[in-house]
C-alpha positions as CSV (number, residue, x, y, z in Angstrom):
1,X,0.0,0.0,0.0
2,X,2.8,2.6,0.9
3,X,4.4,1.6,-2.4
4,X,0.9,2.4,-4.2
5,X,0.4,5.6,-2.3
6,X,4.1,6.8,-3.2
7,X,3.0,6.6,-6.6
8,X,5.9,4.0,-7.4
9,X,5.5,2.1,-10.5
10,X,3.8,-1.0,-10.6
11,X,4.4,-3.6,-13.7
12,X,1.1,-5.5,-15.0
13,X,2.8,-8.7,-16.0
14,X,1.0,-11.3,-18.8
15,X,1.4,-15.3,-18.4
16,X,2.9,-16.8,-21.3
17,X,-0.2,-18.6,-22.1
18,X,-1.8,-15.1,-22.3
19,X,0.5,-13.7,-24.4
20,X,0.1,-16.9,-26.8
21,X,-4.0,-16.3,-27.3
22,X,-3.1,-12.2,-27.1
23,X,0.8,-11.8,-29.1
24,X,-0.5,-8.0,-29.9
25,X,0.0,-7.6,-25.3
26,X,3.6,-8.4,-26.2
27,X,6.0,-5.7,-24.9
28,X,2.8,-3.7,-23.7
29,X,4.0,-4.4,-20.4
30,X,7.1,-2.9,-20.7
31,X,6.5,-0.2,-22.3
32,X,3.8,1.0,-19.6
33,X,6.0,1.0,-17.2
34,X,8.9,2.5,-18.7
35,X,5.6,5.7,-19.3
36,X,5.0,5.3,-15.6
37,X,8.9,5.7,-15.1
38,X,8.9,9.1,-16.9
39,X,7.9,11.3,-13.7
40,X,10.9,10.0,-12.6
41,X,13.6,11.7,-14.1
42,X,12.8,15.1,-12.1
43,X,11.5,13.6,-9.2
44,X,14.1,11.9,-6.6
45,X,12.6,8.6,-6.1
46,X,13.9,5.0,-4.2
47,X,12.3,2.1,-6.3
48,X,12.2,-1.5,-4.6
49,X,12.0,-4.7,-5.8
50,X,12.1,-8.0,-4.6
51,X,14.0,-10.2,-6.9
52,X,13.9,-13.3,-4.6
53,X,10.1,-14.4,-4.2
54,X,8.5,-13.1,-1.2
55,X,5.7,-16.4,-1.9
56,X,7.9,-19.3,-1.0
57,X,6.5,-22.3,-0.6
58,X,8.3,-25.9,-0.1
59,X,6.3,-27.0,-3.9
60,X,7.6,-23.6,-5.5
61,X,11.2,-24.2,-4.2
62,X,10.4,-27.8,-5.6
63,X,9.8,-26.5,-8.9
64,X,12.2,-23.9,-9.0
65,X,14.9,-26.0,-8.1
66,X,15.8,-23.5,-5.3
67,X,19.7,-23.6,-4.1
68,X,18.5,-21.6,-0.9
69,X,16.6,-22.9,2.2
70,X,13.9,-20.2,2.9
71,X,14.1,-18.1,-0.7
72,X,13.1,-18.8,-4.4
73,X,16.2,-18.3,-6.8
74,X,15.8,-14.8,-7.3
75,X,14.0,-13.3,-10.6
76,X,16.3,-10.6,-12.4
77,X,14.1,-9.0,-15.3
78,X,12.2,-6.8,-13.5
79,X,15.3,-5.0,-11.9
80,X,17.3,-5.3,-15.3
81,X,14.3,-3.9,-17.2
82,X,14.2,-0.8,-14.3
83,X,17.9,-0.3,-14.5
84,X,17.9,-0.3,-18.4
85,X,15.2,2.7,-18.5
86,X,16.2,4.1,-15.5
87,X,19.7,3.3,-14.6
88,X,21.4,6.2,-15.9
89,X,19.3,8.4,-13.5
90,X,20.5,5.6,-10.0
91,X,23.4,7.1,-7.8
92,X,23.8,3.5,-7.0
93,X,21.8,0.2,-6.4
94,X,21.6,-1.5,-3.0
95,X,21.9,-5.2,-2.8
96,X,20.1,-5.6,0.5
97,X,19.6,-9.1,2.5
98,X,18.0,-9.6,5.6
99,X,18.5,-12.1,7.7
100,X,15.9,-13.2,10.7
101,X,18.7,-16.2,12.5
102,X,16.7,-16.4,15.5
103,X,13.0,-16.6,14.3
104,X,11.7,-19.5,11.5
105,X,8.5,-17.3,10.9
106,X,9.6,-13.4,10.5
107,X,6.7,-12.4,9.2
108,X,4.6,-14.0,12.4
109,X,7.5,-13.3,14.7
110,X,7.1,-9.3,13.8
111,X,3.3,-9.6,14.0
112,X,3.5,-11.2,17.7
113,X,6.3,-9.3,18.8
114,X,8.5,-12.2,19.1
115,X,11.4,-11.0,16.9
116,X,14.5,-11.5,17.9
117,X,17.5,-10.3,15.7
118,X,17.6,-8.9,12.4
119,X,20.8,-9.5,10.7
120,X,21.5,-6.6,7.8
121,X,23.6,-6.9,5.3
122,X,23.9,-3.7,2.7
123,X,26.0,-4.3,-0.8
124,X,26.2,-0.8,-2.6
125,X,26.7,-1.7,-6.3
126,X,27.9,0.8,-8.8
127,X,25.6,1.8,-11.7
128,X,27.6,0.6,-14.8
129,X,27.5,-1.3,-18.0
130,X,27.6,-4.5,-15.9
131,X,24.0,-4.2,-14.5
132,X,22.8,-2.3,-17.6
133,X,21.7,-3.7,-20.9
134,X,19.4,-5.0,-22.7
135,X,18.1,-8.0,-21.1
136,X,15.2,-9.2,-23.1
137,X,17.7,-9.1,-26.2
138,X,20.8,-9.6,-25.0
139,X,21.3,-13.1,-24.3
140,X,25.1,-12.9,-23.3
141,X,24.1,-9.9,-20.9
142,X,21.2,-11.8,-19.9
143,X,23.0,-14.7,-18.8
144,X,25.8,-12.2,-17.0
145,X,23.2,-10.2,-15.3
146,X,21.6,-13.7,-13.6
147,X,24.8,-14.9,-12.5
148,X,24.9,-11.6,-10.5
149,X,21.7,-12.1,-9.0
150,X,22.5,-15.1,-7.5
């Protein structure tokens, strides 16, 4: 809700079986966003995005193959697509991890007051041509850009 209310950006994304019965959607996606983006380069803004799946569950960690314990591999195109329209306008991205070693359920253990230790970790990652390119074209850059975000 605070993200809605800050008037941050929000991309409408389309299944793949959508976009088979609807190929004119293609790219619609992207380009919306990139026109909600626009506001953007005059107003100072923090955009946020969760690249690891905030909706784990033990089947999608199944499926996904998942190397880590409580986190879905994490899913890059949505922060490569921001830094490609945007990136040249970023003082710098922050790789941010959080780490709750003391609690199995944050989001319960914050709820009931039980939390016990947050663990932060704060990467500050430079805004070059290693984190911006084209990703949906791009294989090669593609592929480099996912090894990062692992």
């Amino acid at each position: 809700m605070a993200a809605w209310a800050m008037d941050m950006p929000f991309m409408k994304r389309y299944s793949r079986s959508y976009l088979e019965k609807h190929p004119e959607k293609k790219g619609q996606d992207i380009e919306s966003t990139k026109k909600s983006c626009e506001k953007f380069k005059d107003i100072p803004t923090t955009i946020i995005n969760f690249v690891e799946g905030t909706r784990v569950s033990p089947q999608k960690q199944k499926e996904t193959k998942s190397p880590f314990k409580y986190l879905l591999p994490p899913r890059a195109g949505g922060i490569a697509f921001t830094l490609a329209a945007m990136g040249h306008l970023f003082s710098g991205v922050l790789n941010v991890t959080l780490n709750y070693p003391d609690n199995q359920n944050a989001t319960t253990s914050i709820l009931f007051g039980k939390l016990k230790r947050v663990q932060v970790r704060v990467e500050v990652l430079e805004v070059n041509d290693d984190i911006v390119g084209d990703y949906f074209n791009d294989e090669s850059f593609k592929v480099r850009f996912q090894t990062l975000a692992k």
